[in-house]
Every structure is written in structure tokens, then in C-alpha cells.
C-alpha positions as CSV (number, residue, x, y, z in Angstrom):
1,X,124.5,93.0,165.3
2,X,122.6,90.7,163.6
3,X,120.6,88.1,165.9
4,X,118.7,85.4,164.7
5,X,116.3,83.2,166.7
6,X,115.0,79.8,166.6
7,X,112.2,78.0,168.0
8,X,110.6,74.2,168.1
9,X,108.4,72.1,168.9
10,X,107.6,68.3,169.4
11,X,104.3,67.6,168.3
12,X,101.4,69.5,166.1
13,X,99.3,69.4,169.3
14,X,101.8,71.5,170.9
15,X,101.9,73.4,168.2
16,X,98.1,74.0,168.2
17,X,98.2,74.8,171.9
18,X,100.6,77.9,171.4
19,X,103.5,76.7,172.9
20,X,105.8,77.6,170.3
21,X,104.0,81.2,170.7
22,X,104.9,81.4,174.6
23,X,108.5,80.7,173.4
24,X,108.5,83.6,170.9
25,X,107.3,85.6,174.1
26,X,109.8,84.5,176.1
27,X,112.9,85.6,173.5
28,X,111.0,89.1,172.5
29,X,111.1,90.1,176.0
30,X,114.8,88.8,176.4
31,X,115.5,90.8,173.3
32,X,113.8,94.0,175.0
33,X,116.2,93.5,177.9
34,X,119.0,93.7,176.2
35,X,118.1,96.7,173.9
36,X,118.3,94.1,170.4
37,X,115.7,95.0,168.1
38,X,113.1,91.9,167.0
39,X,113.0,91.1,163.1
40,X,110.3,88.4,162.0
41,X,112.4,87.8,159.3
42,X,114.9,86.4,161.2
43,X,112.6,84.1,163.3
44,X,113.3,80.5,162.2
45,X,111.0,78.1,163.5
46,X,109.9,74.2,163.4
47,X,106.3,73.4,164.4
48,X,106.0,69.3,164.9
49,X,109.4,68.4,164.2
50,X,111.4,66.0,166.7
51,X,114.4,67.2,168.5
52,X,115.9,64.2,168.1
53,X,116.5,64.7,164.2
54,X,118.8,67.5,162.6
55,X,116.3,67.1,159.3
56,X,114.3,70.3,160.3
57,X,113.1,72.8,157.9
58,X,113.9,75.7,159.7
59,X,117.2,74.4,161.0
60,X,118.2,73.7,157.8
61,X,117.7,77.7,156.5
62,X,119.4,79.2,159.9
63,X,122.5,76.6,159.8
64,X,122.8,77.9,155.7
65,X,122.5,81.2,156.4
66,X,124.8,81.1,159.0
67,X,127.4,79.1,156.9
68,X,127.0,82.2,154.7
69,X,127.9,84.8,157.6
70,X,125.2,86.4,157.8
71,X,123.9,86.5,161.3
72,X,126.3,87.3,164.8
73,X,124.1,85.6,167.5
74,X,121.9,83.1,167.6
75,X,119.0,82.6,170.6
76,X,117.1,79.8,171.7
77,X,115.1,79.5,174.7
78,X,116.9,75.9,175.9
79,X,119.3,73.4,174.8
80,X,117.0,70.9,174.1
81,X,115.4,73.2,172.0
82,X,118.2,72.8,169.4
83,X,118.5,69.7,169.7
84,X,117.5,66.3,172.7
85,X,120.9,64.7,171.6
86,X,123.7,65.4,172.9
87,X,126.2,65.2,170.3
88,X,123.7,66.9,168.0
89,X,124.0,69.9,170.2
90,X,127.6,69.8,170.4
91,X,127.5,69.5,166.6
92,X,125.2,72.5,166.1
93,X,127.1,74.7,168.5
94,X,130.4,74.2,166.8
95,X,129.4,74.6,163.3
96,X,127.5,78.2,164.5
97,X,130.9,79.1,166.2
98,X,132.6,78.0,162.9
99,X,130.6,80.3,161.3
100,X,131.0,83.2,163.3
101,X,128.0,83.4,164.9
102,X,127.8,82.5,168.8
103,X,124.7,80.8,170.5
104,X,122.7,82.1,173.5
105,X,120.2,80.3,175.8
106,X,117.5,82.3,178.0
107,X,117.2,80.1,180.8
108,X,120.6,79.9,181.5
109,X,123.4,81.8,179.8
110,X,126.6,79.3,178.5
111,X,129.6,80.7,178.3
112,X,132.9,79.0,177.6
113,X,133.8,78.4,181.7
114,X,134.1,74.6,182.7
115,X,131.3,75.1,185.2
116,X,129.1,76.0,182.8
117,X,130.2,73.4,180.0
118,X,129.7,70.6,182.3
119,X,125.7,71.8,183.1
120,X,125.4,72.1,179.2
121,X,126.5,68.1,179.2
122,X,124.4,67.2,181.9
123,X,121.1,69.2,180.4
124,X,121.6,67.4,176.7
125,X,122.3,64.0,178.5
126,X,119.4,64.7,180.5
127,X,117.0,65.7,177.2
128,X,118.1,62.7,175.7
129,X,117.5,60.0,178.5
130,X,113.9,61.9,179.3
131,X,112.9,60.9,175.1
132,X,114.2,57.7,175.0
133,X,112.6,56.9,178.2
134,X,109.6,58.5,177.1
135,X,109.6,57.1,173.5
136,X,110.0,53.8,175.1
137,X,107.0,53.4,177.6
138,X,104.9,54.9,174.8
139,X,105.9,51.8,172.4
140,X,105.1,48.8,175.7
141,X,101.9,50.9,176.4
142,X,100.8,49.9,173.0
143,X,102.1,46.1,172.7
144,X,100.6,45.7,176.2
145,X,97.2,47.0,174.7
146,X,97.9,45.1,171.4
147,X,98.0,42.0,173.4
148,X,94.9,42.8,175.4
149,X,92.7,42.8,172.5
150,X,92.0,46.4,173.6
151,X,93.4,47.8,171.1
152,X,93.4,48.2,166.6
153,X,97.1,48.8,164.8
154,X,95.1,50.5,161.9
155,X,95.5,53.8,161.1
156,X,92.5,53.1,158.3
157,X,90.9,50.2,158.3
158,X,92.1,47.5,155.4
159,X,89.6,47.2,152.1
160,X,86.2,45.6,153.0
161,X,85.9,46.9,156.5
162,X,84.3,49.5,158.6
163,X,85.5,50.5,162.3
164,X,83.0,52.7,164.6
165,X,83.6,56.1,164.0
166,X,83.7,57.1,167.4
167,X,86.1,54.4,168.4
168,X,88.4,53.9,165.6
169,X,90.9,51.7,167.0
170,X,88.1,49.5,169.0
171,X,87.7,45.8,167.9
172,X,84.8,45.5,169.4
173,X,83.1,48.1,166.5
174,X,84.9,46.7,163.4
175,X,82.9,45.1,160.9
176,X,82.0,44.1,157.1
177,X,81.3,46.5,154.4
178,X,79.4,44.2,152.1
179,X,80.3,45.5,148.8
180,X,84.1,45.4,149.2
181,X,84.0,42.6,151.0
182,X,82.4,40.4,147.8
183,X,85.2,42.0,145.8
184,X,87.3,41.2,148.0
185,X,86.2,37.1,147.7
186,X,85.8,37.6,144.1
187,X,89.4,38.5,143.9
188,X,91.1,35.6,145.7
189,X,88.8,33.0,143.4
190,X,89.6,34.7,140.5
191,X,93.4,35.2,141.2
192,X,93.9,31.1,141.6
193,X,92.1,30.4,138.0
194,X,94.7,29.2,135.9
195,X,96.7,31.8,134.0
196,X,95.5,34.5,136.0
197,X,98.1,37.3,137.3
198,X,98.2,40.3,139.3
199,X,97.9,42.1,135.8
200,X,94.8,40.6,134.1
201,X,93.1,40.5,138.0
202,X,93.9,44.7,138.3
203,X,92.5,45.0,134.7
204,X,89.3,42.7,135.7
205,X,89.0,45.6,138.7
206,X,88.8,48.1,135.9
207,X,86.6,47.4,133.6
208,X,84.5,46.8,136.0
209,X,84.8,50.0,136.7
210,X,85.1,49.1,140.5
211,X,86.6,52.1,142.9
212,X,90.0,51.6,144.3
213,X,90.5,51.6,148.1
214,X,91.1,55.3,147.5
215,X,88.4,56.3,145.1
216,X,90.0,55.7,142.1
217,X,88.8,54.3,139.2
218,X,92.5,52.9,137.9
219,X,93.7,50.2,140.4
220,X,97.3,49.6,141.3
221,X,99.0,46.2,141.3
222,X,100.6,46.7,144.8
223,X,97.2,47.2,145.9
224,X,95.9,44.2,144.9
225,X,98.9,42.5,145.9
226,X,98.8,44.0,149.3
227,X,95.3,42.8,149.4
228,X,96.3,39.4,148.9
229,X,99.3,39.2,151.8
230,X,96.9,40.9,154.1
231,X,96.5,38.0,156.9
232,X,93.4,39.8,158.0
233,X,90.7,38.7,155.7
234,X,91.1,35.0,157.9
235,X,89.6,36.4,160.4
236,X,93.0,37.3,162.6
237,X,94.7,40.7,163.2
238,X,98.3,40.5,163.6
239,X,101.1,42.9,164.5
240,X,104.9,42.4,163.5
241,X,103.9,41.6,159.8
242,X,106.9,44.4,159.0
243,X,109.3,46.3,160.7
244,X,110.5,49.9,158.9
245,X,113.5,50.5,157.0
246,X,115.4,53.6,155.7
247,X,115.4,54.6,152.3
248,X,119.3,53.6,150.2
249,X,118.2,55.4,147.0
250,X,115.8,57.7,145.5
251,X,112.6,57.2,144.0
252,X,113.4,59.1,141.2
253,X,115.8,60.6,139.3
254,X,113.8,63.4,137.5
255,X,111.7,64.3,140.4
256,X,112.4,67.5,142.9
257,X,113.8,66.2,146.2
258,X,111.4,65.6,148.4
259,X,111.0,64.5,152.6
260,X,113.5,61.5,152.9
261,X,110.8,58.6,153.4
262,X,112.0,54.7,153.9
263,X,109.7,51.5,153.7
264,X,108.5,48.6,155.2
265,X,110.4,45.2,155.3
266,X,108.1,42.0,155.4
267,X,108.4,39.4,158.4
268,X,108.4,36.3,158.3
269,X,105.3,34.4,159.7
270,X,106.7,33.3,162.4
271,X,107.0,36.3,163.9
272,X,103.5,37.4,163.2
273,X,101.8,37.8,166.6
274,X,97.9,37.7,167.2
275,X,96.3,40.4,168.8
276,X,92.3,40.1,168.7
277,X,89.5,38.3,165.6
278,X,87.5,40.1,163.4
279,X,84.7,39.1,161.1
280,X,86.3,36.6,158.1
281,X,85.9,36.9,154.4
282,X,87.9,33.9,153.4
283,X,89.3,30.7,154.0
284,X,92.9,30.3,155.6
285,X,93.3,27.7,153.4
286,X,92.3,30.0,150.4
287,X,94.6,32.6,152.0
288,X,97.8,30.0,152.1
289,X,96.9,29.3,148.3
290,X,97.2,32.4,147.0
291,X,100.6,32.7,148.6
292,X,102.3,30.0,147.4
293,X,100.7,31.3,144.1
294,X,102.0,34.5,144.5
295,X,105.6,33.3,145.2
296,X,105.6,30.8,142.2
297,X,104.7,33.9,139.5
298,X,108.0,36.1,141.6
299,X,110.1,33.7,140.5
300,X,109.0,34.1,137.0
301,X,109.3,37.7,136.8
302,X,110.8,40.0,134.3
303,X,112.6,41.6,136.6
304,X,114.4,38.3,137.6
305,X,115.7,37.7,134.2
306,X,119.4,38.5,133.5
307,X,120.0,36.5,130.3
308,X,120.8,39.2,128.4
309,X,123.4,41.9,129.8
310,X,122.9,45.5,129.4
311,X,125.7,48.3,130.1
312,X,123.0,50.9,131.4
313,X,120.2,48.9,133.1
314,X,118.7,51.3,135.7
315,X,120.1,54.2,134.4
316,X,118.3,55.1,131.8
317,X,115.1,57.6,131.5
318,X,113.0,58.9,129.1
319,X,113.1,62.7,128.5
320,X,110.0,62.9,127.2
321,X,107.2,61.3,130.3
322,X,109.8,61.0,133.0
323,X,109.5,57.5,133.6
324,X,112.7,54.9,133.6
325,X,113.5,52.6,130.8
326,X,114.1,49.0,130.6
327,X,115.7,46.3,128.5
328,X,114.2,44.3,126.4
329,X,116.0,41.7,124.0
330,X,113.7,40.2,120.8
331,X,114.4,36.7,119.3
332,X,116.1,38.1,116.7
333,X,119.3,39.5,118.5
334,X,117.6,43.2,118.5
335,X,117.6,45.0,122.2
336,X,116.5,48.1,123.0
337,X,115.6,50.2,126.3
338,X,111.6,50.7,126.1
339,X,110.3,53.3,128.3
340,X,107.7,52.1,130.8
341,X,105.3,54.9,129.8
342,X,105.3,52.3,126.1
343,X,103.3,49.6,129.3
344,X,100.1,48.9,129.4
345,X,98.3,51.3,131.5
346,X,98.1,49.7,134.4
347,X,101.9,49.4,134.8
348,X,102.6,52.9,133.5
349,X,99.6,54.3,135.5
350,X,99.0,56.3,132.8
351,X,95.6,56.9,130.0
352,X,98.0,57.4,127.1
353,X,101.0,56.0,125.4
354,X,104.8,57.8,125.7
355,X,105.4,58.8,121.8
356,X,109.3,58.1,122.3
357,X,111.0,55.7,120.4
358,X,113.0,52.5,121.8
359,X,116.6,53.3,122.4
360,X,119.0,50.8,120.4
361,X,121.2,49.3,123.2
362,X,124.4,49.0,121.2
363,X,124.2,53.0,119.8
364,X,123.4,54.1,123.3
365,X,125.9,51.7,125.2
366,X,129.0,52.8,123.1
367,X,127.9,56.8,123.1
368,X,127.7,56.4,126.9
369,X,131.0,54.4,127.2
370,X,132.8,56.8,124.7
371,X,131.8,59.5,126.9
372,X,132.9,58.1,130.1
373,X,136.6,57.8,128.3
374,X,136.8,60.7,127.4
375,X,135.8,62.4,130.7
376,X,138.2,60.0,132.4
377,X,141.2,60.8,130.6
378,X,140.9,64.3,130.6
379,X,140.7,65.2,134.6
380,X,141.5,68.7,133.9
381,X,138.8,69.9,132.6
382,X,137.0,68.4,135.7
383,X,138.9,70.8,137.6
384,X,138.7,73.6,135.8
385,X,134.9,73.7,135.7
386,X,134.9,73.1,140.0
387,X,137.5,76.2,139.9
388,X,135.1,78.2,137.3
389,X,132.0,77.5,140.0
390,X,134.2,78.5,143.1
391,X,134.6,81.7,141.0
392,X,137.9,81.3,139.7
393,X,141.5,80.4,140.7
394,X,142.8,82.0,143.7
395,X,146.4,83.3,143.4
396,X,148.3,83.8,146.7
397,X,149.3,87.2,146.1
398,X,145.9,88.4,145.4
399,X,144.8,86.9,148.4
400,X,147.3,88.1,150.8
401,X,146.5,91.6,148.9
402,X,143.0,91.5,150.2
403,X,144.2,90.3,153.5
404,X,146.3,93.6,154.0
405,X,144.0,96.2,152.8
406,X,141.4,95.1,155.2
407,X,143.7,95.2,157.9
408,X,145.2,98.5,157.0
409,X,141.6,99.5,156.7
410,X,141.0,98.1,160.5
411,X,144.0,100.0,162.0
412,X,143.0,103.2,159.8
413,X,139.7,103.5,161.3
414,X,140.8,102.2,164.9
415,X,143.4,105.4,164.5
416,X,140.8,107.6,163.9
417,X,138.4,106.6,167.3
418,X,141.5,107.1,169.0
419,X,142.0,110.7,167.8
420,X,138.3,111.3,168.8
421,X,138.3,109.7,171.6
422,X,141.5,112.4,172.6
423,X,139.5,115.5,171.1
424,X,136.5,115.0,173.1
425,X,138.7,114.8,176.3
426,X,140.2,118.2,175.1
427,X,136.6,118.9,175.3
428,X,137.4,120.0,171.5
429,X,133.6,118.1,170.4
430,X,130.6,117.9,172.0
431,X,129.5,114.7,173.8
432,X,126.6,114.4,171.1
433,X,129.2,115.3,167.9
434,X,131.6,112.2,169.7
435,X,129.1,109.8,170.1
436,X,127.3,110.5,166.6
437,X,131.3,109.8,164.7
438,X,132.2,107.2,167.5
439,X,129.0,105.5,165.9
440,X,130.0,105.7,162.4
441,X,133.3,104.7,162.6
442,X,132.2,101.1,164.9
443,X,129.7,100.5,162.0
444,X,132.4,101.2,159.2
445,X,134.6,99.0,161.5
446,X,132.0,95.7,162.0
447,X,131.6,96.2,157.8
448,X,135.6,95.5,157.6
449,X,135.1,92.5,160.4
450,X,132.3,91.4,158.1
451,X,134.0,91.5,154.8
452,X,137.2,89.8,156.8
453,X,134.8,86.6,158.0
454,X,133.9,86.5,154.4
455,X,137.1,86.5,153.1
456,X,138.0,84.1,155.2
457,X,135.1,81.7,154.8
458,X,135.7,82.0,151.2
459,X,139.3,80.5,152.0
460,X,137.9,77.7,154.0
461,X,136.2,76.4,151.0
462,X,138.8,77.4,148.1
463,X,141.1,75.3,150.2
464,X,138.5,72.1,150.4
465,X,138.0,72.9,146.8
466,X,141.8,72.2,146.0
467,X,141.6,68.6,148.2
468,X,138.4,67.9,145.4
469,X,140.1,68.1,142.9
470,X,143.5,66.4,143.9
471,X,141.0,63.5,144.9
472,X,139.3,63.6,141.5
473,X,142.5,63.6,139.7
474,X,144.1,60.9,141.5
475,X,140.9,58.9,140.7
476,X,141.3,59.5,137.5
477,X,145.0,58.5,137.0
478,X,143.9,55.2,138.7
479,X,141.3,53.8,136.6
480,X,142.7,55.4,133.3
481,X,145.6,52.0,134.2
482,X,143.2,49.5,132.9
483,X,140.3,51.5,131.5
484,X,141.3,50.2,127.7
485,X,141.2,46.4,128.9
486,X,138.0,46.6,130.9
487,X,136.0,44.1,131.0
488,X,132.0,44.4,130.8
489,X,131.3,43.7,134.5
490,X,134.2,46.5,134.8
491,X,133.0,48.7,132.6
492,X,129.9,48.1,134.1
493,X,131.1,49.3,138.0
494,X,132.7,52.0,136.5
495,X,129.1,53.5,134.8
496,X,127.4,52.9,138.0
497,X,129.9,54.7,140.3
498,X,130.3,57.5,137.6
499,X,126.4,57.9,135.7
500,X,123.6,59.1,138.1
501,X,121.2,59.3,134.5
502,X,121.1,59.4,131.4
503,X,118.4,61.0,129.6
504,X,117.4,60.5,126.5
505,X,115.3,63.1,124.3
506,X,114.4,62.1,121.0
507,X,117.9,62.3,119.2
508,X,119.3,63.8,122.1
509,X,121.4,62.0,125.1
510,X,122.1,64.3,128.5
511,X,124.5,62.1,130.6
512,X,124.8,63.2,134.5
513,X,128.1,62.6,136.1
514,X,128.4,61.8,139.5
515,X,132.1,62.3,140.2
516,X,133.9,60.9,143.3
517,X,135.1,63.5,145.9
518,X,137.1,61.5,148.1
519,X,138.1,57.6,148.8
520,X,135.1,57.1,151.0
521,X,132.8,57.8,148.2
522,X,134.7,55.6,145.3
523,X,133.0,52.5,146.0
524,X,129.4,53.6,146.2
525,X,126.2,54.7,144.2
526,X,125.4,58.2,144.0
527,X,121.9,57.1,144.4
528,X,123.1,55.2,147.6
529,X,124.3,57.9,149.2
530,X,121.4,59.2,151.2
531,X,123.5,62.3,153.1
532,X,123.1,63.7,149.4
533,X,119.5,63.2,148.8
534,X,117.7,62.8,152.3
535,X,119.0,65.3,154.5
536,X,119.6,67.8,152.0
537,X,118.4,71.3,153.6
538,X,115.2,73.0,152.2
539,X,117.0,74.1,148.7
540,X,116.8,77.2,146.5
541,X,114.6,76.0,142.9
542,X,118.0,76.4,141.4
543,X,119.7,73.8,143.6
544,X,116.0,71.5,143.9
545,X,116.7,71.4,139.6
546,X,120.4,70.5,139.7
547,X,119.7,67.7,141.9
548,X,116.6,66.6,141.1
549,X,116.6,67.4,137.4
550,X,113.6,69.1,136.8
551,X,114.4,70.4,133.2
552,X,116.6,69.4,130.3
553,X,119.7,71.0,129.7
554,X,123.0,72.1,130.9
555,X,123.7,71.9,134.5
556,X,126.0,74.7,136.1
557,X,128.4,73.2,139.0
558,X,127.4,76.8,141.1
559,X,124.9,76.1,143.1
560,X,125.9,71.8,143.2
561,X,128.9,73.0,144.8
562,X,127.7,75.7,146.7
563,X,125.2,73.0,148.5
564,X,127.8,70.8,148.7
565,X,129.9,73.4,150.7
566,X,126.9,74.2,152.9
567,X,125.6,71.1,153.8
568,X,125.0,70.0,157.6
569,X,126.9,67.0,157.3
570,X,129.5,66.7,154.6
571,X,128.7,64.4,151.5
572,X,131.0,62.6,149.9
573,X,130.1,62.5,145.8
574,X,129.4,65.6,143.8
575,X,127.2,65.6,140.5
576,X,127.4,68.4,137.9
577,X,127.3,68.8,134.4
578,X,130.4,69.8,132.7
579,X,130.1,72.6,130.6
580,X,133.5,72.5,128.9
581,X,133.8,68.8,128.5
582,X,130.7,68.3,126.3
583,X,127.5,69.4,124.9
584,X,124.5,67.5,124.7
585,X,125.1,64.5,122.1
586,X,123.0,63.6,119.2
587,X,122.0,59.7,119.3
């Protein structure tokens, strides 16, 4: 029997004060008692992570593993070990049991009676009340202090100031560092000169060969502009300048996935609230100045102009620095996407020019759009390449085949512990010569139950396989109606729903599809969809490349599809290169 075990913990300071180690105490001894040998390798364990989340490292390698069949018992010292919601437990618990492999508490044994159902309710109801309760007295604790004055909401104290060491969030022991704070000045005088921008202001930072906020010589334009919409520098400390939003997309799409991290959404000022006064560097009428300025030159942006339509905007990347590429339209009716690493450097962030050459919109619009066709009205070859990743077509008979040799092999060997079993009560073996057979024919028996759970499993997903691909092909048959009278803003939905990248490589163009799997999925971005991306589990290098696109090349649908398959919560797009549709084409 293969047991696995699991352990967690809240907080790094519980980690740090062994708590996760009296845990691991607690199941080694229960193992003892119950005669189960104790693997390290089998330990899975989360130090600092919240219950409250199913995005847990070492959750994410047991519930793959156990996808795969390959443990029969999984123990954990409490419910709200596994999880403080509820639902998250009932979740968890189900998909184990879907897997074969059953979960076991310490402190209290579950088993499938009513009784014992009901006290499994009440515990995760009670886990989950105790942290919300908890989380919220935590959060009016630190308003009430806010509001007292008593207390800083810094976790490092903005550019230009100093806090006491000893008392970090105190602001009674904040005050000016004079150096930063006479850039800081400088910068607001400088920034309402006419023609001045965040650009030439950053640049001004350079040569002057001032350090950044984080010791840098090269400053960042956010920086400075985060500088300038930081109330504080009047004089007044606020809280409720943002509130935090999830992440819809990606930051990249030639990066490895990474932790799932969201941002920060801007209030408005009424909703500012004072909490204490700290030394001032400038005016509030200089402040109100530079924001006014700041939203004038927004308006004005690059980014805001949509004069000139382009098939691929945001999809594009360069294959040769990794950055994304825009549009840009000259006078003379010439456009081309320009890679960003072509910037200056303080937009590219980088010492040296990218070498690649701009990318003619009309050749790389129609080699895209051709593409697409192609792909759209040929759905077969879709589904041959998902069957060819599943490992070939299933036939019926060959599976009920393999059905009934492992059962004949199950009442084979159950036969022979029978006829044992009578020959050692003829006293015709020894107690030692029954026990030593009778224990090679149960492990040749839990081998058959193995491969049979495999098997099995295997049909599970050959049979969500086949609903893919009737999805994909009826998707097909419905936009290949109108796809030769598309419009652009039609053609345009369609590259955005069907192109995660493209990737262009000198003379070479690698387009990713992203095709729908179901309904759901039809009418949004792959990029959007944040199941895929986010709250992936901790991936194989293999699966971190397919995804994340870490080199160039082809892209087998193997180990897309086997994360599909094996993902905690189902996703609803899948994104693959197709081998037998197309090679890599020449620009």
C-alpha cells in the first residue's frame, strides 16, 4: 500500500517554530501504529501557505500524483489541514476518491457513516468561520490604529524618507533624508517646464547618474510616476489610495509561469482617508499641478491612438529579445510592428538595441490570416494530433480485450489462494510455506488492481478526449459559414480567440494556437483565462516550456494535454502546436 502524507502550515512563523515538525511527529507515530512504513519521499508539505487557497505547492504535486494512481491513502493530521473551506475539502476529498486513493485523518477517523459525515461538515464550517473571523478583527485592529495616528501603512518607507529603525511603522520617528528629498523637489519643478515628460525627466535622473529608489543606476518611468501620485510628499499620509485586484492576463507570453500575482487599482480622492502628518517636501498646490499635468500627457499617449487598424496588435513578439511588438504607421502609408527592445533604453530597460528587423504589417497580417484558414477548415487534423498525444485511437475491441485479460488474470490468481488456502488446512504446507505464497499471490493480485485503475483512468480521459474534439469540430463547422466574408473587426475576434502569439524570428513566423475546448471558452482570451495560467500546479520543465514558451520550435500536444487532464480545476481552452498542420513558415 502506498500512503502518502501531507502537511501545512499558515504562517512562516509557524513554520520557524516547528509546528509543521510536531505534525510530521504526530503521523510517523500514527504510521508506527498501524505497521505502514514512513517514506520521505512521499511527504508533501506546505510551509506558509493559507488554507484558505487550493494554490499550494505541495498540494498541487500530491493531487497530480494522485490523478496518476500512484498512491492508495492519503493522511493528514486534521481537516483544516487540507483545507479551512469547506467546499474546498469536499472538493479535495472527492477528487482523491476519484483517484483511487482514500483520505485519513489522525485526530478523528472519517468514514463514510452519516454520523461521521455530519462532524466532517461541522469541523470545515467551523475552520472557516474561526479565519474569517480571525482575518476580520486583524484588518479593524489596523484601521482603528490607522486612524489613531499610531500607526505607518508602509512596508518601506516612500523615496526621500527615513523611519526609526527600531520602530518602523512609528510616525513619530519618520523623517527627511536630505539628498532624496531635493531630488525629489527637483523633480516636480522640472516635470511642470514646458515640454517636459515622464521620459526626458527619467533620462534627466540618469545622466545624472542619480540611484534609483532601489540602487539602480537606470530609473523606471513607473517610478517616477509613482513618485509623482504619491500624496505624501504634502505632508499627509493616507490610506485607501488603492484597493487590490486579481490578475486577467499574463505578463508575458515568453516567460515560464510564474506565482499568479494581481495589482493595485487607483481610488479616487475622495476616498483617500488621512491617517497622521509627516514632514513636507512640497507644495499641495505643486502636487495638484503636476496631476492635472500628468492626466493631460495620458490623453496624448501612443497607446491611445487607434487611427490606424492592425490585425495582430498585442500579439506579436520578437523571437529574438523576448519583448512584445507594436505598431507603428509612417506618413507614407508604410506600417510595421517594431519591437520594443528597437526603444530608447529607458522604455526597453535595456543598455543595447534588439538587432531584429521591423515586421511589415501587410506580409505578416495575410501569412497569419492564411494560416488561421487553413487551420479552420481542416478540423481533422486538429483531432488527429489530440488523438496522437492521448497515445493513439482507442478501438472498442481492444479495449474490452484488455478489460478481460485482467479479469481473467484476477479470478486466475484468486483460484490459486483458494487452492492454498485448502492445502494448508490438509496440513499439506507448512504455516510459513502458506504465508510466504499467500504473500506473493496478494502482491501479484494488488499489481492486476493497479493496472485495472490505470486502465480505467486512461478511459476517463480517452472518453473527455472524444467530447474535445466533437467541441472543436463543431466550432469549426460554425465559423467556416462566414469565414470567407469576414469582416476586419471579425477577422479580428477570430485571431484573438484563436492566436495566443506569434513569434517572429528573423524570416521565421511560429504561430501558437489556442483552440476552444468547449462553449464556455469560445468567447474569451486565452490570455484571460487565469484557471490556465494562475493556478496551474508546480509543472514539469516540459510542461513550464509548452506553456510559457521558453524556446523556439515545435510544441508537442503531450504534456499540454496531459496538464490539461490533470489540472485541479478543469480549464476550458487548450494551446498546442500542431505538428501535422504546419511547419514553421518563412516570412
Amino acid at each position: 500500500m502506498k500512503i502518502a502524507v501531507y502537511v501545512r502550515v499558515s504562517t512562516q512563523r509557524q513554520a520557524q517554530t516547528q509546528t509543521i515538525e510536531q505534525q510530521l511527529d504526530s503521523l510517523r507515530k500514527y504510521h508506527e501504529a498501524q505497521g505502514w512504513s514512513w517514506q520521505k519521499e512521499h511527504i508533501f508539505r506546505d510551509d506558509g501557505y493559507s488554507g484558505a487557497k487550493l494554490r499550494r505547492p505541495g498540494l498541487d504535486r500530491l493531487r497530480e500524483q494522485v490523478s496518476r494512481s500512484m498512491f492508495d491513502r492519503v493522511v493528514i493530521t486534521a481537516p483544516d489541514r487540507l483545507a479551512r473551506n469547506y467546499v474546498h475539502q469536499m472538493l479535495l476529498i472527492e477528487e482523491f476518491e476519484h483517484g483511487g486513493c482514500q483520505v485519513e485523518f489522525v485526530d478523528r477517523p472519517m468514514s463514510h457513516d452519516p454520523h461521521d459525515q455530519l462532524l466532517l461538515q461541522i469541523r470545515g464550517a467551523v475552520s472557516e468561520y474561526e479565519r474569517s473571523l480571525i482575518a476580520e478583527r486583524m484588518r479593524r485592529g489596523r484601521r482603528q490604529k490607522y486612524l489613531a495616528g499610531g500607526l505607518l501603512p508602509w512596508t518601506h518607507a516612500p523615496y526621500g524618507y527615513r523611519v526609526d529603525p527600531a520602530h518602523p511603522r512609528d510616525p513619530a520617528g519618520v523623517r527627511l533624508e536630505p539628498a532624496e528629498a531635493a531630488v525629489v523637489a527637483e523633480l516636480f519643478t522640472i516635470y511642470l517646464q514646458e515640454g517636459r515628460s515622464l521620459k526626458s525627466v527619467t533620462q534627466h535622473l540618469i545622466d545624472l547618474g542619480i540611484s534609483s529608489p532601489g540602487g539602480k543606476t537606470r530609473w523606471n518611468q513607473a517610478t517616477i510616476r509613482g513618485i509623482f501620485t504619491n500624496p505624501v510628499y504634502t505632508g499627509t499620509v493616507y490610506i485607501g489610495r488603492s484597493r487590490p485586484t486579481e490578475a486577467r492576463g499574463r505578463h508575458s507570453a515568453l516567460v515560464p509561469i510564474g506565482r499568479g500575482r494581481g495589482g493595485h487599482t487607483q481610488t479616487t480622492q475622495e476616498e483617500w482617508t488621512a491617517v497622521t502628518q509627516v514632514p513636507a517636501i512640497i507644495s499641495q498646490e505643486q502636487f495638484d499641478l503636476v496631476q492635472a499635468k500628468l492626466a493631460r500627457n495620458q490623453q496624448f499617449a501612443r497607446r491611445n491612438n487607434t487611427a490606424y487598424p492592425y490585425l495582430l496588435r498585442a500579439l506579436v513578439s520578437c523571437g529574438t529579445c523576448r519583448l512584445g511588438c507594436v505598431g507603428r504607421s509612417s506618413r507614407g502609408g508604410y506600417a510595421y510592428y517594431v519591437c520594443h527592445g528597437k526603444s530608447h533604453g529607458i522604455i526597453s530597460r535595456r543598455d543595447e538595441k534588439c538587432p531584429a528587423r521591423s515586421i511589415p504589417v501587410e506580409q505578416l497580417d495575410e501569412l497569419v490570416w492564411q494560416d488561421v484558414y487553413e487551420m479552420l477548415t481542416h478540423s481533422d487534423t486538429i483531432a488527429t494530433a489530440l488523438y496522437r498525444a492521448q497515445g493513439g485511437l482507442w478501438l472498442p475491441q481492444e479495449l474490452q480485450a484488455r478489460r478481460e485479460n485482467l479479469r481473467k488474470a484476477r479470478v486466475s490468481l484468486e483460484q490459486q489462494m483458494e487452492r492454498l488456502t485448502d492445502a494448508y488446512l490438509a496440513n499439506v504446507l507448512q504455516l510459513e510455506e502458506y504465508k510466504r505464497r499467500r504473500l506473493e499471490l496478494e502482491q501479484r493480485l494488488s499489481v492486476i488492481a493497479e493496472q485495472k485503475r490505470q486502465l480505467e483512468a486512461n478511459v476517463g480521459q480517452h472518453d473527455q478526449l472524444a467530447g474535445m474534439v466533437q467541441s472543436i469540430e463543431a466550432f469549426c463547422q460554425r465559423v467556416q459559414q462566414g469565414i470567407n466574408e469576414a469582416t476586419f473587426e471579425q477577422k479580428r475576434q477570430l485571431i484573438e480567440l484563436l492566436i495566443d502569439r506569434v513569434v517572429v524570428t528573423g524570416d521565421e513566423v511560429e504561430i501558437r494556437y489556442v483552440i476552444p475546448t468547449s462553449s464556455k471558452s469560445v468567447t474569451i482570451r486565452f490570455c484571460h483565462l487565469r484557471l490556465d495560467y494562475f493556478n496551474a500546479p508546480m509543472l514539469s520543465n516540459k510542461c513550464q516550456e509548452a506553456f510559457g514558451g521558453r524556446h523556439r520550435g515545435r510544441q508537442t500536444c503531450d504534456s499540454i494535454l496531459n496538464l490539461l487532464l490533470h489540472l485541479p480545476q478543469r480549464v476550458d481552452s487548450l494551446s498546442f502546436e500542431l505538428e501535422d498542420l504546419r511547419e514553421t513558415r518563412p516570412l
